[in-house]
C-alpha positions as CSV (number, residue, x, y, z in Angstrom):
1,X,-14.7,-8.0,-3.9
2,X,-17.7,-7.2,-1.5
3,X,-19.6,-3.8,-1.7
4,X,-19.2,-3.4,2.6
5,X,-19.1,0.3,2.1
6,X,-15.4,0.8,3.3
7,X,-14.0,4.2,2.3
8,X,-10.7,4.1,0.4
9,X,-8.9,6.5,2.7
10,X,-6.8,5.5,5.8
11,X,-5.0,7.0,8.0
12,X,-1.2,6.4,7.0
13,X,1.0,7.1,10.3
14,X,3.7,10.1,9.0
15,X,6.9,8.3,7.0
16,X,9.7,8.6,9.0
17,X,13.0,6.7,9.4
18,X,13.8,6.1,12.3
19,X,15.2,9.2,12.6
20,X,15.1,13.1,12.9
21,X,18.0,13.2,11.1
22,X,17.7,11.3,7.4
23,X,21.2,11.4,6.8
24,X,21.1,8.3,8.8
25,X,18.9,6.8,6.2
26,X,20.7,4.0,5.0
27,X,20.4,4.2,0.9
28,X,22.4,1.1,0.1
29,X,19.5,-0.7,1.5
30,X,17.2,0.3,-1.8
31,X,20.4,0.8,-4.1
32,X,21.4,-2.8,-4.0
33,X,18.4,-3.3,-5.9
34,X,18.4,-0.5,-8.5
35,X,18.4,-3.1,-10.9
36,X,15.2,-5.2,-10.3
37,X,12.3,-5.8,-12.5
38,X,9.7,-4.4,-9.6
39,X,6.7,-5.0,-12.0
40,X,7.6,-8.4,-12.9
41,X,7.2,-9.9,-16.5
42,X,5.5,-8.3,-19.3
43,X,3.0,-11.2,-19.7
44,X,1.6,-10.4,-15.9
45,X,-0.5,-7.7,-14.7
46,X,0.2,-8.3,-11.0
47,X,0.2,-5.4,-8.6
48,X,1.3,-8.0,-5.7
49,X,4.1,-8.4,-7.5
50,X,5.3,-5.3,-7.7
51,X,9.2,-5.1,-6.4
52,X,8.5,-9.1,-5.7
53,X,10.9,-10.3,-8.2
54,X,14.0,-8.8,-6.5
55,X,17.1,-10.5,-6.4
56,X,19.8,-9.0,-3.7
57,X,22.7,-7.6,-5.5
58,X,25.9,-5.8,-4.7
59,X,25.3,-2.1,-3.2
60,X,26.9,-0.7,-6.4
61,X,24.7,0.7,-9.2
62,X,24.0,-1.4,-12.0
63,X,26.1,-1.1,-14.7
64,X,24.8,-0.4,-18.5
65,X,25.3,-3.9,-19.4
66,X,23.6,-5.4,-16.1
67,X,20.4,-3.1,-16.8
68,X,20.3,-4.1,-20.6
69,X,21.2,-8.1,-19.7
70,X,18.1,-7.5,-17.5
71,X,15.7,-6.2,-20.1
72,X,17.0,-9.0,-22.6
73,X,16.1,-11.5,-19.7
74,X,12.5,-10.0,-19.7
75,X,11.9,-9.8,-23.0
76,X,12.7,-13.7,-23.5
77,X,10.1,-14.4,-21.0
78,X,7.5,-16.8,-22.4
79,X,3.2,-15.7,-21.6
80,X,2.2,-19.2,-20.2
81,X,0.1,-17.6,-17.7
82,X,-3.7,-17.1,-18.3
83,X,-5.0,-14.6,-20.4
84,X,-8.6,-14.8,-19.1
85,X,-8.3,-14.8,-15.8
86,X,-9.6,-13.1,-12.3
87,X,-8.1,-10.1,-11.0
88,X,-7.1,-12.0,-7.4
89,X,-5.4,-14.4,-9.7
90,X,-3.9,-11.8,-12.0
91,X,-3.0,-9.3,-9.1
92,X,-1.2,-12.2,-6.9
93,X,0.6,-13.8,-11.1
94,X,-0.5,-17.1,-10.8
95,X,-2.1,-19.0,-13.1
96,X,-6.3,-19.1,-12.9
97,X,-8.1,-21.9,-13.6
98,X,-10.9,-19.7,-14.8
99,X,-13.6,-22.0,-13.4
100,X,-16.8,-20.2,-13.1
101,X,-18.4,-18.8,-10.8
102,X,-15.2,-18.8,-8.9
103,X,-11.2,-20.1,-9.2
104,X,-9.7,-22.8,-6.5
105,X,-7.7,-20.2,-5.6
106,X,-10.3,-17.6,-4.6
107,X,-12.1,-20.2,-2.9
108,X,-9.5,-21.1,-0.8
109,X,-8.2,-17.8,0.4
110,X,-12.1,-16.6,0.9
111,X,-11.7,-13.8,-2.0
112,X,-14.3,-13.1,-4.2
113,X,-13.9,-13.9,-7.6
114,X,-14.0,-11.2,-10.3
115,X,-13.1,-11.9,-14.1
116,X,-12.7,-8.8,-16.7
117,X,-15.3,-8.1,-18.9
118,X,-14.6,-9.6,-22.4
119,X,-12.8,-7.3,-24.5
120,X,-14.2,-5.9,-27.4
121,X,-11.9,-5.1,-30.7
122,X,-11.7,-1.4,-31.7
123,X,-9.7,-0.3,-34.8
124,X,-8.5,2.4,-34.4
125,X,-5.6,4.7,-36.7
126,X,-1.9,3.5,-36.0
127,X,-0.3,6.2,-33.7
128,X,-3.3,7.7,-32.4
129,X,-3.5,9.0,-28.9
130,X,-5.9,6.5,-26.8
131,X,-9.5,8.4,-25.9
132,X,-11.0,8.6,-22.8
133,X,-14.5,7.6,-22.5
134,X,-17.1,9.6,-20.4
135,X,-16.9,7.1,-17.0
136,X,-13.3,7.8,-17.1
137,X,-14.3,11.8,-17.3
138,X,-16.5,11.2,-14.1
139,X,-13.9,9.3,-12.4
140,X,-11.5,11.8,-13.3
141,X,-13.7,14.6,-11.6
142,X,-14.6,12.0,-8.6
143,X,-10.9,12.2,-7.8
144,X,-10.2,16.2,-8.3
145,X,-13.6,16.1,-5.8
146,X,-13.6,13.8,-3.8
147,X,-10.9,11.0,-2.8
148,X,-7.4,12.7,-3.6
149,X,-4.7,10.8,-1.3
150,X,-4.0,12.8,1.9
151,X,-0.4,11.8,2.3
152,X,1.9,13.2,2.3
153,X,0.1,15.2,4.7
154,X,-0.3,19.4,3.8
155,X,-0.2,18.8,0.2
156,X,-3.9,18.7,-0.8
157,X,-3.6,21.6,-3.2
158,X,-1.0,19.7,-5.4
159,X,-2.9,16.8,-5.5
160,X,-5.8,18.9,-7.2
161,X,-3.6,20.8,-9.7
162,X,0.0,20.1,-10.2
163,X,-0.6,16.1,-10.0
164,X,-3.9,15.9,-12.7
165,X,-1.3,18.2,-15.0
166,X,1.7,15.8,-15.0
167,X,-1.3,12.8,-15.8
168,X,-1.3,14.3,-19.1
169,X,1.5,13.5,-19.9
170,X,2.3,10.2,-18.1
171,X,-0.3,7.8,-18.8
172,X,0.7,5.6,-15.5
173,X,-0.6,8.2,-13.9
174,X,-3.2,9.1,-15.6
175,X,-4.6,5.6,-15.3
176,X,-4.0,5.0,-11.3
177,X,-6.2,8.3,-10.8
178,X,-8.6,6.6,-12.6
179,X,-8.5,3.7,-10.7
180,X,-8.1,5.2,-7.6
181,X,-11.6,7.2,-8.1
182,X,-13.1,4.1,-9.7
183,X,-12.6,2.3,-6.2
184,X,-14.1,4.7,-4.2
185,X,-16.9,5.1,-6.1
186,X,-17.6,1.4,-5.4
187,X,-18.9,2.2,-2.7
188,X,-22.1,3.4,-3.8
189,X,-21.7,1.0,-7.3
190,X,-19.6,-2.4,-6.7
191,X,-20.0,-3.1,-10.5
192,X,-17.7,-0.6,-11.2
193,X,-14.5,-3.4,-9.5
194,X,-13.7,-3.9,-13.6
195,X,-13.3,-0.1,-14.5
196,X,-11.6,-0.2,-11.2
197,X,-8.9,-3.0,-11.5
198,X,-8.5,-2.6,-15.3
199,X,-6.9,1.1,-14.6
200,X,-4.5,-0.1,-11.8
201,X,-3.3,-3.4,-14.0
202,X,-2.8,-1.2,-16.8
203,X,-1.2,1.9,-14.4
204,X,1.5,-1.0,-12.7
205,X,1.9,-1.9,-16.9
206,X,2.9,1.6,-18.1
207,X,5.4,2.0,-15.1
208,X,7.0,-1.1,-15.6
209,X,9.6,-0.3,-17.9
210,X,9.6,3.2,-16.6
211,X,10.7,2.3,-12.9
212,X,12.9,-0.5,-14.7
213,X,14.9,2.5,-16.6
214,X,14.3,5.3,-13.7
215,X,18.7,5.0,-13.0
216,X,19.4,5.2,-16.5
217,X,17.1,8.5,-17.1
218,X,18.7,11.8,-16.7
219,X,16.5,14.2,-18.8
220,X,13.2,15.7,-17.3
221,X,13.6,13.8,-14.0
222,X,11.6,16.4,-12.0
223,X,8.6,15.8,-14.1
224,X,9.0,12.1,-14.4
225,X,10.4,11.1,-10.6
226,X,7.3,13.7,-9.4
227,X,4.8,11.5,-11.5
228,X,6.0,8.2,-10.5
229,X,5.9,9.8,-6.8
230,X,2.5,10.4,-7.4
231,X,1.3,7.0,-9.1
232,X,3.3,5.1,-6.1
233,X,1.0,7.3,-3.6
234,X,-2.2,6.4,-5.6
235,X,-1.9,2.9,-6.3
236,X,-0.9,2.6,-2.0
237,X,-4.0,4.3,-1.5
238,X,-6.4,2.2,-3.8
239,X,-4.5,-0.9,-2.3
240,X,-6.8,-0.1,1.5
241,X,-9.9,-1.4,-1.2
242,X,-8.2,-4.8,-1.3
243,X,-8.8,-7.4,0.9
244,X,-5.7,-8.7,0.4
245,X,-4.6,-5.5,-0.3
246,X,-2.0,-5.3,2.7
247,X,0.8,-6.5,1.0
248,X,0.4,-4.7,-2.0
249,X,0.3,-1.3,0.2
250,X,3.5,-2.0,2.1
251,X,5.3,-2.7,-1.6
252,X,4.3,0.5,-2.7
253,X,5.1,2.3,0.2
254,X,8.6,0.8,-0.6
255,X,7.9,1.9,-3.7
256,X,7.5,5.5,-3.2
257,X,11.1,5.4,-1.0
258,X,12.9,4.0,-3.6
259,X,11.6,7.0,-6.6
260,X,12.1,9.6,-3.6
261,X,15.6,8.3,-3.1
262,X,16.8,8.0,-6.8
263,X,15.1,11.7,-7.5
264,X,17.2,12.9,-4.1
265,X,20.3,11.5,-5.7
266,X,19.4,13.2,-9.1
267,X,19.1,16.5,-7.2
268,X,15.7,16.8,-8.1
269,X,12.9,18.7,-6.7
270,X,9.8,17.2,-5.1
271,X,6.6,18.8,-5.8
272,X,5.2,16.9,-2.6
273,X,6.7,18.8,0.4
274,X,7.2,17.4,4.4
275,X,7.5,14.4,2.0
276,X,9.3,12.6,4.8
277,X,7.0,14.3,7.9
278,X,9.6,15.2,10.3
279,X,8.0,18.5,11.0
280,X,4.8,17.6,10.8
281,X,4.9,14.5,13.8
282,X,6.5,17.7,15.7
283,X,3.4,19.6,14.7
284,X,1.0,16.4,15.9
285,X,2.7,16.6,19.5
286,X,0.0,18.7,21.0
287,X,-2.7,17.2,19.5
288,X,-1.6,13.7,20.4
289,X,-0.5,14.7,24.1
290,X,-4.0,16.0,25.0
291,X,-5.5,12.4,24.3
292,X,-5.5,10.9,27.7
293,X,-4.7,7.0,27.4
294,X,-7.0,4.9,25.7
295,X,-8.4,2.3,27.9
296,X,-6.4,0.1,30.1
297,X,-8.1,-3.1,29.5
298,X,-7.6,-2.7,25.4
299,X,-3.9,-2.1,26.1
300,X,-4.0,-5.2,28.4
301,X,-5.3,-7.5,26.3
302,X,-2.7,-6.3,23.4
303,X,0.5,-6.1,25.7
304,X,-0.5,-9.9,26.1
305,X,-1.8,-11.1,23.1
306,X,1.6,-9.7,21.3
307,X,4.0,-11.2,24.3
308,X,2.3,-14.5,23.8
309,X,3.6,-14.6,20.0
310,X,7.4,-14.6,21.2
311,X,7.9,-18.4,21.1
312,X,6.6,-18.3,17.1
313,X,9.3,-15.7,16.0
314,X,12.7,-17.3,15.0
315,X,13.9,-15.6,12.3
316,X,15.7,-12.4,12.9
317,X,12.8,-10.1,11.0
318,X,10.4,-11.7,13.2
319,X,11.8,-10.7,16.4
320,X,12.4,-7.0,15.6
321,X,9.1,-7.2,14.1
322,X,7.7,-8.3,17.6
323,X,9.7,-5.7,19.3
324,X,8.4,-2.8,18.1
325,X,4.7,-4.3,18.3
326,X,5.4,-5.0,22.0
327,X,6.9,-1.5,22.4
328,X,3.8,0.6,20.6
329,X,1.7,-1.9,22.9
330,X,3.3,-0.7,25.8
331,X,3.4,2.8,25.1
332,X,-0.2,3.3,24.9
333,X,-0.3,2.3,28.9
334,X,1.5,6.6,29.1
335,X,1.6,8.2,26.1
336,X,-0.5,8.0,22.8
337,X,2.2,10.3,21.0
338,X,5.0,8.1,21.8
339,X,2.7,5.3,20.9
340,X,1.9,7.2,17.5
341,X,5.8,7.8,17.2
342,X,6.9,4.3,17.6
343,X,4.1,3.2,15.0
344,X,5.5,5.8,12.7
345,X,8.9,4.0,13.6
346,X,7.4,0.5,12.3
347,X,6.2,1.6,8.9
348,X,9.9,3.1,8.4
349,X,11.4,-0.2,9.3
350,X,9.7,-2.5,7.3
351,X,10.3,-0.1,4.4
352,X,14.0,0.1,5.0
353,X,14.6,-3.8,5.6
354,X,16.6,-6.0,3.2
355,X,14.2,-7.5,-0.1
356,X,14.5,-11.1,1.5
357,X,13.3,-10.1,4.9
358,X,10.6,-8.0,3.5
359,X,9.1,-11.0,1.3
360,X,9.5,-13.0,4.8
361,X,6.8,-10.2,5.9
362,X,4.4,-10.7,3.2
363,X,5.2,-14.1,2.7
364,X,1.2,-15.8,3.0
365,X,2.6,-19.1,4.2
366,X,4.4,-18.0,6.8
367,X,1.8,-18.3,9.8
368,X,4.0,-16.0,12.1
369,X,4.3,-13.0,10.0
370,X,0.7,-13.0,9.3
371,X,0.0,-13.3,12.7
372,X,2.3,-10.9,13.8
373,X,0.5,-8.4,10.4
374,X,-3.2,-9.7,12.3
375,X,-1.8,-8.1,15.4
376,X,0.1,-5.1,13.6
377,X,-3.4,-4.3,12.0
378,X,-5.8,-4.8,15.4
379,X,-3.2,-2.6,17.2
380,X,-3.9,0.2,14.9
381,X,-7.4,-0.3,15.6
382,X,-7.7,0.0,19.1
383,X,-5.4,3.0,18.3
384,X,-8.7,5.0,16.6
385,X,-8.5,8.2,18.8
386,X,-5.0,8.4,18.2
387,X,-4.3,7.9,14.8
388,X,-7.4,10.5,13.6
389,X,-5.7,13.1,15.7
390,X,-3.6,13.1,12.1
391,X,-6.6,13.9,10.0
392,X,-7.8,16.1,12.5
393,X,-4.8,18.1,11.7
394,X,-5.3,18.3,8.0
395,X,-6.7,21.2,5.6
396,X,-9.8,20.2,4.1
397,X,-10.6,17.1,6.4
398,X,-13.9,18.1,5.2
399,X,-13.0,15.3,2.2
400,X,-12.6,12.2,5.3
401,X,-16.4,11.3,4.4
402,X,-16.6,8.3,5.9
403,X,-14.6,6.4,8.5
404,X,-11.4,4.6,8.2
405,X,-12.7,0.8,7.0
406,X,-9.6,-0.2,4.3
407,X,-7.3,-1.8,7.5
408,X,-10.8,-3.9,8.9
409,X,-11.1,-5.4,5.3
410,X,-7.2,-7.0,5.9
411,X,-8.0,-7.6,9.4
412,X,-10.6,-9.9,8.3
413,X,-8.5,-11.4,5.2
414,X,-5.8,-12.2,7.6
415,X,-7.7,-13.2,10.3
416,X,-9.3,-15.8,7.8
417,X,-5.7,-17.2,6.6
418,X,-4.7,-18.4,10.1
419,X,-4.6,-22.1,9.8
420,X,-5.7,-24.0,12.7
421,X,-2.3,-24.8,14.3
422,X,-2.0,-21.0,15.3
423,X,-5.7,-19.9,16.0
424,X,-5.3,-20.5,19.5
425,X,-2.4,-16.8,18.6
426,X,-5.0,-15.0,16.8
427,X,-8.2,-14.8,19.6
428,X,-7.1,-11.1,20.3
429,X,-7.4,-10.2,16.5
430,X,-10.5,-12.0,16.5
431,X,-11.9,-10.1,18.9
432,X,-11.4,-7.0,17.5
433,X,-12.9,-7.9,14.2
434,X,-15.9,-9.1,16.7
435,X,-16.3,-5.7,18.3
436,X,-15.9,-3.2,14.5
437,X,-18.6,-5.8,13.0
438,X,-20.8,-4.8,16.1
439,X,-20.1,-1.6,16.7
440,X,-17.9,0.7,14.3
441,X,-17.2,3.0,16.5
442,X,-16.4,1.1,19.3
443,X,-12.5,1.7,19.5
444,X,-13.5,5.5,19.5
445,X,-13.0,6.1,15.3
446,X,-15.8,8.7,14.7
447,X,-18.6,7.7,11.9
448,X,-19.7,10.3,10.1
């Protein structure tokens, strides 16, 4: 993990699906998988797993038997994986070599290589309620202060009250707070990556079994779908501060449909309002239809750049993937709002697809999809005026310190996994890497 000075916050197009009206959402999509283990086995700590170990079923709810068959499947699971090793290892559940200074496997994907600090033993009174230390106090007040997520947007106030109450009594969230805060603050202290890490693997830990039981629940759902809600937000967020932190984010986005969904069935009530943003893209209209069209020659280069992908994509995911890349591309050449809308339009399709297709998405050795994410990512970039327009529009966007650098850390991580078959596909990405490296501002993003 490299201390680059990237802010954790990003600007997170409004979730919408597909549609104004979200009876059209199509829930059998996410109930066909009510059953999964999302957080994989108990003997990984592997936030890129999250929702990875999926396995289609019918579109019926589990039944009693399926969901208990399920947990006696996990708890037969064997711990061969390494105990001691790095977070990129531990993050992605594969085994580490633990070869120092650095793994194979962070060599070859260009990460750097972190391992936890070794652990030391503490006795302390069976039953007693885990302490806080002082760092965690501080990160605890970082967050209240300074780097509480900004989506859904209009809800800054419950971020600094009603979420930091319901962390008191779910220690999931309690512990991706932490985390959260303990990643921003690496931008001033990089050594702060263990405090950091430890509190998400231990967050994506204690919600394991509580996402795993989430259908059977039916007592206190308000206070326990809200606080999963809020750890699915705050785990996305930290995710920007990973370099290979891109497909981590779009799981928990998924993540955060499928709580919203099961609490919507329950009849419960969301403490996060415009959770779904309908009125608020309504609300961005003006804003976005005063920016006059970014510059021709960016759109150029991206209308052809993403056309020139179309002979790669075969499978069926891969084309409608393409299509709405080509289509945002095209709208920037009249309107950035419709441009903004149909990029709103691609984050609610990739969180409403089938499991299979989506691990076709995130899939790192399939060379199409991550060059069609390289593109995906350097779009959004050239997008800068447009997309800021959102935090422009939010209270207190006194707390956007620093400019927008989580999506430039993938940028590079994906521009750096393109093999040299398909480089010749990825010069446009390239370029824009070339040009943020040079110049931060030079899409238009404003550096404060």
């Amino acid at each position: 993990m490299d201390s680059m000075g990237y802010d954790q916050s990003m600007n997170l197009p409004l979730l919408t699906l597909g549609s104004n009206n979200t009876t059209d959402f199509d829930y059998a999509v996410y109930l066909q998988d009510e059953d999964m283990d999302y957080l994989g086995d108990g003997g990984s700590s592997g936030s890129a797993s999250v929702m990875n170990d999926a396995r289609p079923t019918s579109a019926s709810p589990p039944t009693s038997a399926t969901v208990r068959n399920q947990r006696q499947r996990l708890e037969r699971r064997g711990h061969t994986k390494s105990r001691r090793g790095c977070y990129n290892c531990k993050r992605r559940r594969i085994k580490c070599q633990e070869t120092r200074p650095a793994c194979g496997h962070c060599v070859k994907t260009g990460l750097k290589c972190e391992y936890p600090l070794v652990p030391q033993i503490t006795h302390q009174p069976q039953h007693q309620i885990p302490l806080f230390s002082l760092q965690d106090m501080r990160f605890f007040q970082h967050f209240l202060l300074n780097c509480t997520p900004h989506h859904p947007l209009g809800n800054d106030s419950i971020w600094t009250h009603e979420v930091p109450c319901l962390s008191q009594n779910h220690e999931y969230l309690m512990h991706a707070i932490l985390g959260l805060a303990a990643s921003d603050l690496m931008i001033q202290d990089p050594s702060l990556v263990t405090f950091a890490m430890a509190h998400r693997l231990k967050a994506i830990k204690a919600i394991k079994k509580t996402l795993t039981n989430v259908p059977k629940t039916s007592d206190d759902t308000f206070e326990e779908g809200n606080a999963l809600l809020a750890t699915c937000f705050a785990l996305t967020f930290q995710s920007v501060m990973l370099d290979d932190g891109m497909a981590e984010f779009m799981t928990f986005c998924r993540g955060i449909v499928i709580v919203a969904i099961q609490m919507y069935c329950k009849g419960a009530k969301f403490i996060f309002s415009n959770f779904l943003g309908e009125g608020r893209v309504n609300e961005l209209q003006p804003l976005m239809d005063a920016i006059p069209p970014i510059r021709q020659s960016w759109t150029d280069m991206a209308v052809a750049n993403i056309a020139a992908l179309r002979p790669l994509c075969e499978m069926q995911v891969e084309v409608e993937y393409l299509g709405l890349l080509t289509d945002v591309a095209q709208a920037l050449y009249t309107s950035s709002f419709l441009a903004y809308q149909i990029l709103c339009k691609h984050y609610g399709w990739w969180m409403q697809i089938p499991h299979e297709n989506f691990q076709s998405l995130i899939d790192p050795s399939n060379q199409t999809c991550l060059l069609l994410a390289s593109h995906w990512i350097a779009l959004k970039q050239i997008m800068a005026v447009i997309t800021e327009a959102e935090n422009d529009h939010r209270p207190g966007n006194q707390k956007q310190k620093q400019a927008d650098m989580g999506e430039l850390r993938w940028l590079k991580h994906l521009n750096r996994q393109i093999d040299s078959d398909h480089q010749q596909y990825n010069q446009w990405p390239v370029w824009v890497e070339q040009q943020l490296d040079m110049d931060l501002g030079y899409f238009g993003k404003r550096i404060i």
